[in-house]
C-alpha positions in Angstrom: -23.1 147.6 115.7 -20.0 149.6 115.4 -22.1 152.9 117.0 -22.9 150.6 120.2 -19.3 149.5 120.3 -18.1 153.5 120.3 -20.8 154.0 122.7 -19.3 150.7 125.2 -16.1 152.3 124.6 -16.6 155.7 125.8 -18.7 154.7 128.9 -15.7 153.0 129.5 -13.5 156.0 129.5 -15.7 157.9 131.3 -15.9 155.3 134.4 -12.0 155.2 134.2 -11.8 158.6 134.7 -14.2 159.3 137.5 -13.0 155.9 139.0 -9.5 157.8 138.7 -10.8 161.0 140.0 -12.4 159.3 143.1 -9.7 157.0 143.9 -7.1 159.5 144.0 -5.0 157.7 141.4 -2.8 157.8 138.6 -2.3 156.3 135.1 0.5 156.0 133.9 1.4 154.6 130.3 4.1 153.6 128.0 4.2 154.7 124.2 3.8 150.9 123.7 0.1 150.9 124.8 -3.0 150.9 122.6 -4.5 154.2 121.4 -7.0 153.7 123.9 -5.1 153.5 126.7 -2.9 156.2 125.9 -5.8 158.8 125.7 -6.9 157.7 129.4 -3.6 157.8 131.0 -2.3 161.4 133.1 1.0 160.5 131.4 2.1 158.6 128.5 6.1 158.7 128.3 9.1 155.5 128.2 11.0 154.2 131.1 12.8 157.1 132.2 9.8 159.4 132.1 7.6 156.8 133.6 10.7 156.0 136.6 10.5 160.3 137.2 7.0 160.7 137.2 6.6 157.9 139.8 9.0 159.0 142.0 6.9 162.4 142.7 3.5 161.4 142.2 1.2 162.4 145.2 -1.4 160.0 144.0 -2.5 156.9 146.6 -2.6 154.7 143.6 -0.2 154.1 140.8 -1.9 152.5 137.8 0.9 151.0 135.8 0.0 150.8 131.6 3.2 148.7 130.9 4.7 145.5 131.8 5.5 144.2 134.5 9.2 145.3 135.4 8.0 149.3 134.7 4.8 148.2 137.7 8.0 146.9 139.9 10.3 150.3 139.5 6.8 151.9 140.5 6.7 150.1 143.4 10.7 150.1 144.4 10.1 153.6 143.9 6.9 154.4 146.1 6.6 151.3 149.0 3.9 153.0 150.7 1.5 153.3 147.7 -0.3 150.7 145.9 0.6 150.0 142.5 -1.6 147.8 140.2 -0.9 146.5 136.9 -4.1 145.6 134.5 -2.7 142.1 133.7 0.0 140.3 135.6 0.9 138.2 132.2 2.3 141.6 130.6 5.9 140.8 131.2 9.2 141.1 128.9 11.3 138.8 126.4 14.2 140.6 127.3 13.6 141.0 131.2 13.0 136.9 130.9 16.3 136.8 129.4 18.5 137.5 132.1 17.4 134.9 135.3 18.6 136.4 138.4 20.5 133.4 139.8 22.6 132.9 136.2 22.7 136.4 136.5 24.2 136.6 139.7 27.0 133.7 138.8 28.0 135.9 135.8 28.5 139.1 138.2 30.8 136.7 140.7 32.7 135.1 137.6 33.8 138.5 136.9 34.8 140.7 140.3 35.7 144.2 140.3 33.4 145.4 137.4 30.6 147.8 137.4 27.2 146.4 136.7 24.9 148.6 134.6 21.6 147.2 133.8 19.0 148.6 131.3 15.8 149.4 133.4 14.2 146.5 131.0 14.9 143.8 133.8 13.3 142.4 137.0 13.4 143.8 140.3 15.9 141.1 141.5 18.0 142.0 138.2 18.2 145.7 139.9 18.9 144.7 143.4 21.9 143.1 141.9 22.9 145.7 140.0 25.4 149.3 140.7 23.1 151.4 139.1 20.3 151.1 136.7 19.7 153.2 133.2 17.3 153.3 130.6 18.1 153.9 126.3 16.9 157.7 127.0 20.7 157.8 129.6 22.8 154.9 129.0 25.3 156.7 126.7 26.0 159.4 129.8 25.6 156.5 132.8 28.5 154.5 130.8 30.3 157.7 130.3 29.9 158.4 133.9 31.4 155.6 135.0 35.9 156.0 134.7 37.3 154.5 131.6 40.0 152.5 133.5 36.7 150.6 135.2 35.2 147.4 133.9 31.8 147.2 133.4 29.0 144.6 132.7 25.9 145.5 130.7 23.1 143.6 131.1 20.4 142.4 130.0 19.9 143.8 126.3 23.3 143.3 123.9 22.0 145.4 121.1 21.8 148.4 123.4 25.0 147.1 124.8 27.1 147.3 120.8 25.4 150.5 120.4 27.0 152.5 123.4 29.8 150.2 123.0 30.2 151.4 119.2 29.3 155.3 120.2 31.7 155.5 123.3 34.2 153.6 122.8 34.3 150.9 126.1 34.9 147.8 125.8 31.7 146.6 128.1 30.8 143.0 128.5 27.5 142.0 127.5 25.5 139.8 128.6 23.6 137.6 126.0 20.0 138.8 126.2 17.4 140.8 123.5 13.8 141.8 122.5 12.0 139.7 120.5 10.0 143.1 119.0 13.1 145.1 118.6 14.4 141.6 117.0 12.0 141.5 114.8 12.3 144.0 112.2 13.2 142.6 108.7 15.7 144.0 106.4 14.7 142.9 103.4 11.5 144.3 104.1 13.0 147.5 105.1 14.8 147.6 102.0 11.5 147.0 99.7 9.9 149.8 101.4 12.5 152.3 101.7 12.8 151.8 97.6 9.0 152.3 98.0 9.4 155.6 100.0 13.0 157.1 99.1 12.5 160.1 100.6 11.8 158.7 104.0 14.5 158.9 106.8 14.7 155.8 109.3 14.5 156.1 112.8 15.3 153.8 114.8 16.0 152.3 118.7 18.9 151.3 119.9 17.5 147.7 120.9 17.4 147.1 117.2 19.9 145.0 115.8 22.7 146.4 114.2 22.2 145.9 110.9 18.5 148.2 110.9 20.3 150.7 113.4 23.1 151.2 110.6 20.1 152.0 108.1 19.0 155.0 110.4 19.4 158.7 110.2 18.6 158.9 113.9 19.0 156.3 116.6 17.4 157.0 119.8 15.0 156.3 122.7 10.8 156.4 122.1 11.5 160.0 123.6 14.1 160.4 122.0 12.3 159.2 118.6 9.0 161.6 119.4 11.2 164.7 120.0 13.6 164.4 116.9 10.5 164.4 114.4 8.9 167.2 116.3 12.7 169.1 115.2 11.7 168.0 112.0 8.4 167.6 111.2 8.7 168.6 107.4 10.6 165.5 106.8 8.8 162.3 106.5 9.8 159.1 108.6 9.8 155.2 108.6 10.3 154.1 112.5 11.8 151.1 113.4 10.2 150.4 116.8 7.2 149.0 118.8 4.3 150.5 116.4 2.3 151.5 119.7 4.6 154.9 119.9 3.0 156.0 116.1 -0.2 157.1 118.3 1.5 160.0 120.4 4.2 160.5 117.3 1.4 161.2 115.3 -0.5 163.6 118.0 2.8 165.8 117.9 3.5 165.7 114.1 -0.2 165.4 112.5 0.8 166.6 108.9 4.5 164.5 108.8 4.0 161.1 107.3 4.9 158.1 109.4 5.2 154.5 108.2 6.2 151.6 110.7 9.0 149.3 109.8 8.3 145.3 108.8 8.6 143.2 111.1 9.9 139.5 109.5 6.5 137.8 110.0 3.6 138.6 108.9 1.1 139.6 110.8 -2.2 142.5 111.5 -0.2 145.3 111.1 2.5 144.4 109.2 5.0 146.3 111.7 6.6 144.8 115.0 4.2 144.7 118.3 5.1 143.7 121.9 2.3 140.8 122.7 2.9 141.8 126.0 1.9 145.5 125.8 -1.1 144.7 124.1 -2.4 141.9 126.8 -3.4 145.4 128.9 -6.8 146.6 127.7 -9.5 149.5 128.6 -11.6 146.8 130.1 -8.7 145.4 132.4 -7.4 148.8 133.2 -10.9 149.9 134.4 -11.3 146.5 136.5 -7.6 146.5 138.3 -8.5 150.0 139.2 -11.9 149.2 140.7 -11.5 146.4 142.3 -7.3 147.0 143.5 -6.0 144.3 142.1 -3.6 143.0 140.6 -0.9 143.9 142.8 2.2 144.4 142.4 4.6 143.4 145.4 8.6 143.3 145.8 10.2 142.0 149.3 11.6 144.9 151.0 15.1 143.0 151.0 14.8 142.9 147.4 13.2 146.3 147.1 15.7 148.0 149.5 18.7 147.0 147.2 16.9 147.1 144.0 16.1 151.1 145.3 20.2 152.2 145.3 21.0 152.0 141.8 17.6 153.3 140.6 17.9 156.3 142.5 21.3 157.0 141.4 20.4 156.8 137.9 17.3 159.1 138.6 19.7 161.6 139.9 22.4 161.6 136.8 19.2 162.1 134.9 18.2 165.2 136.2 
């Protein structure tokens, strides 16, 4: 039974890929996304990587391997191309946590400050927004921006403490998290980091601040990858979404990784975005056949939302 399910599987892959081929498309996928997915995608990176690589793809179609707001910066991106997402119902806790009409009361209830907003947020969100940043750039948009300037951070207030804590601004946050980066248990942590003593934490900044002051290194999924690759002789417990073990593991194959505990129990025993995981080989191979779902933004929207994404793509370069 399990050799006909390898065999389903690998069909699979191979219609994806010719599907891909013939179509003219591209895959992109977050470190979030199953194994699976991963393998099939042209390029598996976080937001940042995934906001460059669609800006310049020459592809007709832009197959998304995320969530919904990472489809949308696709589309703000590239209006001419057709993006599609395997499952509309991948969405965010912490892009649900900001609505844009509260959202846009808080901006007028405080004139005359910057807004920076983490990419993790809806396309309306953006439009709103002065310019848009991701955990891989926040530290050098914030210190971008002059010290005598207000600024509101929206919508995650764990990333907000973090730069305020490593810069030095006093930025006001607006109220808003992610239930997986939330979700990490410190008790746990402690148990298994008496278990495994010689294990450095790594962690990301969405984290709350009680894991991220646990870490050796705090840092983006990128960021995360590349700092074990520097030091691949150590061995690491990493306090994120466990999805980003799969391509960790492909660049380090001798260190030891271990995830960290979420507070609930659950099949892994580590912390996984619900979301991510409603994409799967089947649905990817399906939105790309048949062109659907997708994703759409109203040009007004899309026009505004385009501004502060583009001037975040070009402090990054």
């Amino acid at each position: 039974m399990q050799f006909n399910f390898t065999i389903q599987k690998m069909d699979l892959k191979e219609k994806i890929m010719r599907l891909k081929t013939e179509k003219n498309a591209v895959i992109l996928a977050h470190y979030y996304q199953t194994a699976d997915i991963q393998d099939v995608a042209d390029y598996v990176g976080d937001s940042l990587g995934l906001s460059q690589k669609a800006a310049e793809t020459n592809a007709d179609i832009i197959v998304f391997a995320g969530v919904h707001f990472m489809a949308e910066t696709a589309k703000i991106l590239n209006p001419n191309k057709m993006v599609v997402l395997p499952d509309l119902n991948a969405g965010c806790s912490l892009a649900d946590s900001c609505p844009p009409e509260a959202f846009s009361k808080f901006i007028k209830q405080h004139p005359n400050h910057i807004v920076i907003t983490y990419v993790n947020c809806s396309a309306e969100i953006k439009a709103l927004s002065d310019i848009v940043c991701t955990s891989s750039n926040a530290l050098k948009i914030v210190e971008s921006i002059p010290k005598e300037t207000p600024i509101i951070f929206a919508p995650d207030k764990n990333l907000g403490k973090y730069i305020m804590k490593k810069t030095g601004r006093d930025l006001l946050l607006w109220d808003g998290s992610c239930i997986v980066h939330e979700a990490f248990s410190m008790d746990k942590l402690i148990e298994l980091h008496n278990k495994y003593p010689d294990y450095k934490i790594i962690a990301h900044p969405e984290s709350e601040e009680h894991i991220l002051n646990t870490a050796t290194y705090i840092g983006s999924t990128s960021g995360m990858i590349n700092y074990v690759k520097a030091h691949s002789n150590e061995k690491f417990i990493v306090a994120t979404e466990a999805g980003i073990l799969h391509k960790m593991q492909q660049e380090v194959p001798n260190t030891e990784l271990v995830p960290a505990p979420a507070k609930e129990d659950n099949t892994c025993a580590c912390s996984e975005c619900a979301y991510m995981k409603v994409n799967t080989m089947q649905k990817l191979y399906d939105c790309l056949l048949n062109e659907t779902p997708q994703i759409e933004v109203p040009e007004h929207i899309r026009k505004k939302a385009l501004l502060p994404i583009e001037r975040m793509l070009e402090l990054s370069k």
